[in-house]
N, C-alpha and C positions, 0 to 999 in steps of 0.2 A: 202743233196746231193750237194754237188759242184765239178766243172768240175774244168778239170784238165789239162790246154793247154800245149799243148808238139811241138815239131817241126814236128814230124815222124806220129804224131797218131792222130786224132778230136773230138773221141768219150768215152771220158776216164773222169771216174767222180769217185767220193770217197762216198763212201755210208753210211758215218757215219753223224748223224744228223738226221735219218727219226725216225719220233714219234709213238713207240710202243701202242699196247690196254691198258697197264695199265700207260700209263704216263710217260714211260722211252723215253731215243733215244737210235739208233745204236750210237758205236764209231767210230771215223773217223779212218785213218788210219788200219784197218782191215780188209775191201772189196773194192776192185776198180774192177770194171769193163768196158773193151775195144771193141775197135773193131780189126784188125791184130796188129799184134807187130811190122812187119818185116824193117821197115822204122826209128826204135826209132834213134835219134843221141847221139851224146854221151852224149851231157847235157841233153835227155828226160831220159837213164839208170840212170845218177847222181841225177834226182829229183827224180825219182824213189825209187831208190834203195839205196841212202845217205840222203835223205830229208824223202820219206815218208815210207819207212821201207820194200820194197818189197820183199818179201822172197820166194813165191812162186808164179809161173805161171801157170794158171790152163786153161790150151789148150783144147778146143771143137773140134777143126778141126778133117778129119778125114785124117786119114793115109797118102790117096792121093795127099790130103791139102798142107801135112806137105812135104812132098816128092817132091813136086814141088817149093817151096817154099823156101825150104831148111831151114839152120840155123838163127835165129833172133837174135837180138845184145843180149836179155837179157841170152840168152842159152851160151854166152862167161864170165858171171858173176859166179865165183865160188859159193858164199852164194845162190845163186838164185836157185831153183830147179824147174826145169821142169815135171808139170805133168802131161799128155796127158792123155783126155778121149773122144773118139769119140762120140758124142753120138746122132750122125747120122748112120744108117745102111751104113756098109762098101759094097762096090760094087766090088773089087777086080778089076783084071786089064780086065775089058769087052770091050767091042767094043763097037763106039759111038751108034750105032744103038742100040742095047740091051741095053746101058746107057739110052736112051731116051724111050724105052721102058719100062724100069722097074719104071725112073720116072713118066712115066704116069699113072703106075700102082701102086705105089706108091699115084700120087696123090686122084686116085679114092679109096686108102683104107682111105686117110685123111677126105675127104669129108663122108665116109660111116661111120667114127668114130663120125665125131662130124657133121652133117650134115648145121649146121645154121653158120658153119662158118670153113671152109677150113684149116685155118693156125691153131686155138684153136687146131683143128684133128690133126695136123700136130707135133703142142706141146703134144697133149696128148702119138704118135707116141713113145717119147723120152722114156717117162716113161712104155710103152709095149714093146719095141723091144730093149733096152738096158739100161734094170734097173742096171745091173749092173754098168752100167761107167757114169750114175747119181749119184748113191750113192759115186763109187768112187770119183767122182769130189767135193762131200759137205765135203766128211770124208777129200781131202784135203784143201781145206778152213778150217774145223776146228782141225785141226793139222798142220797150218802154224805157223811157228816159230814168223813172221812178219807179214804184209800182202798181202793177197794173190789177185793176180790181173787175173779176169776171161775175157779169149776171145776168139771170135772164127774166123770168117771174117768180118762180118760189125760189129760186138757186138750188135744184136738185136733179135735173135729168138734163139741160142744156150742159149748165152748168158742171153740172157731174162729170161729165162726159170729157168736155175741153178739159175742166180741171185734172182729172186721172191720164185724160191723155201729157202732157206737161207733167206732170211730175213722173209718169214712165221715162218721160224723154231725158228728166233727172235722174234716173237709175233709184226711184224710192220703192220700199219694199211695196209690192204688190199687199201684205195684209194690211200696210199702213195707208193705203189708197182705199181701198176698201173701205177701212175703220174711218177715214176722213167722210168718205159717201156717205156711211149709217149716221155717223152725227146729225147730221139734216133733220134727224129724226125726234132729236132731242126738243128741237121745238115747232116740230112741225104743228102741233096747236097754234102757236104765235104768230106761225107764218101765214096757217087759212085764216085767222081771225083779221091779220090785216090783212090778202087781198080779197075776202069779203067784204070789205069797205071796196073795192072799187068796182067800178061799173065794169072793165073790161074779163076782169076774173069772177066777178061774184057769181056769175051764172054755174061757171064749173064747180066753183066752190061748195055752193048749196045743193047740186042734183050727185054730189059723189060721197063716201062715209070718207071721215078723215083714217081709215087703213088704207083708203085707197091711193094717197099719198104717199104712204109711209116709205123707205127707204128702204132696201133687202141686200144683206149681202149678199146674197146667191147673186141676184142681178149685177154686180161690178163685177163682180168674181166672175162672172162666163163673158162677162167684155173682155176684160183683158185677155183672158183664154181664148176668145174667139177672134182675137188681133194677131196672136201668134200662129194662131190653125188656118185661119182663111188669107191673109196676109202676107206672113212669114214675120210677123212684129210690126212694130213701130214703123222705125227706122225706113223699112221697105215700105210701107205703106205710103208714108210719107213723100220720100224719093219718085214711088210711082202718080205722087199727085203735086207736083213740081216745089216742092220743099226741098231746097239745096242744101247742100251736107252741111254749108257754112253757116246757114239759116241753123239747121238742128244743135250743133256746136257752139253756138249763141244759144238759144233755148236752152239750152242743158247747164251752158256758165251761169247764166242769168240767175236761177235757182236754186245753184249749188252751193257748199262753201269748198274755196279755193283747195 
């Protein structure tokens, strides 16, 4: 894993180099993973997109995100292809009050899913309430031409989530998936500072303490445990949410070395 300093962005690493169960690594250049895009300047698109081969963008946000936010410099790159997959429940256009009541409700299903730990519920959420635009999001990672850069806002729990699930599908050690998730942490200052600059995030930014950000390995650590316990793994999970064998055997090449 190594980071990847840009002008626009602080949370962007390259996920080739982590040490598979049987003795392999990922290859570099083929997953990177962000936090917003919306700030890239034009030399962070040219390392990007002329340096490290970025072909496709694989958008977590959801709808609302995107709509407020508007256009991102890499969505002006013709080779580049945008591929959006919410894979947070959409709330449609509610009112604040019923916004903050659904999240309440919301959080009380998180905490009843996985009780020993709020957020792990929270990820496990992704995988029951919109399998579909999970699997969509790995089938684009592994049918990126180049590679595919995954982000959502801060790049740490959307993000997180697709990212660990993709490299389990590479066979990478479970403590090195982990140790990938804690990183987020290293700048997680840099990362509320810029989206306190934007309208869309600042409000969360300012009413929460920057712990409450922070990254936990306990939390990835009882994901992936709870993919194998409630599941049967990956693999199955996947299968049972129409990700074809030949689909996951592309995912797994895609990130491996040969």
């Amino acid at each position: 894993m190594v980071w990847i300093d840009l002008e626009g962005a602080v949370n962007v690493r390259d996920l080739g180099g982590l040490p598979t169960t049987d003795g392999g690594t990922t290859l570099p250049g083929r997953l990177l993973r962000s936090e917003n895009l919306q700030d890239l300047s034009p030399a962070d698109v040219a390392t990007l997109v002329k340096e490290i081969g970025v072909s496709t963008v694989v958008d977590l946000r959801t709808t609302g995100e995107l709509e407020i936010e508007g256009p991102a410099p890499l969505d002006a790159v013709p080779s580049v292809r945008h591929a959006h997959h919410p894979v947070l429940k959409e709330l449609g256009n509610t009112s604040e009050a019923v916004s903050e009541a659904l999240l309440v409700t919301k959080i009380e299903r998180d905490r009843a899913r996985y009780p020993d730990n709020v957020v792990t519920g929270h990820y496990l959420g992704y995988l029951e309430e919109r399998p579909d635009e999970v699997t969509a999001a790995l089938r684009s990672i592994a049918t990126s031409e180049g590679a595919a850069i995954v982000h959502c806002a801060a790049g740490k729990d959307r993000t997180g989530v697709i990212v660990a699930m993709a490299l389990t599908a590479a066979q990478v050690e479970p403590e090195a998936i982990v140790a990938d998730y804690v990183a987020t942490g290293d700048r997680i200052d840099a990362i509320i500072e810029r989206l306190r600059q934007s309208r869309t995030y600042a409000k969360d930014m300012s009413t929460r303490p920057v712990s409450a950000h922070l990254p936990h390995a306990d939390t990835m650590t009882a994901f992936l445990e709870q993919l194998d316990a409630r599941y049967g793994g990956l693999p199955r999970w996947l299968a049972a949410n129409g990700f074809a064998d030949d689909e996951y055997s592309l995912l797994r090449a895609k990130l491996r070395q040969p």
